[in-house]
Steps between C-alpha positions, in 0.01 A plus 500: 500500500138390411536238820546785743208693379283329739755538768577871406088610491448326831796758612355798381166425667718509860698823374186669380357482876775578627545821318150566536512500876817669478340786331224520753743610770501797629801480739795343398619256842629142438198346726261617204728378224482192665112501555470582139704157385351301728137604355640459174567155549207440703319651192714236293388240691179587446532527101668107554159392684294694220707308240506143680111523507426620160726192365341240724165658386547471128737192499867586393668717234708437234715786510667623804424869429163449602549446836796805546225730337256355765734609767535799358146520510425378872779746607358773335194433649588447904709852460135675366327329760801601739484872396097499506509383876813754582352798364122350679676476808643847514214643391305369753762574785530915411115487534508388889521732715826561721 
């Protein structure tokens, strides 16, 4: 069980955007259950490139939690900076006017 940590905290980093997006909907249609998966795994993705870089910039690690909690990390962070620019964007768009 202690070899699938890794494995199972990378996981949870995917379904934790995912639910977050999911939450974020307002109206239920399968188009924006899809949207909200694919940024979750575009946010994963971008938690992988945050934890590729921080390993080539300090060399390696020893234990393979590291890098799943740097995932977790880099996915955490793309759905903030996600949110930040959603909630930017609509703000600015109800303040134009019609």
């Amino acid at each position: 069980m202690i070899d699938l940590l890794p494995s199972l905290i990378t996981l949870a980093a995917l379904l934790g955007a995912f639910v977050w997006y999911l939450t974020n909907i307002t109206t239920w249609r399968i188009q924006l259950v899809i949207t909200a998966l694919i940024h979750a795994m575009l946010c994963m993705f971008g938690g992988f490139i945050f934890s590729a870089a921080s390993i080539k910039l300090s060399g390696g690690f020893a234990n393979p939690l590291i890098p799943a909690l740097l995932v977790c990390t880099g996915t955490a962070l793309c759905v903030l900076a996600h949110t930040l620019l959603q909630k930017r964007n609509v703000s600015t768009n109800k303040s134009l006017p019609e």
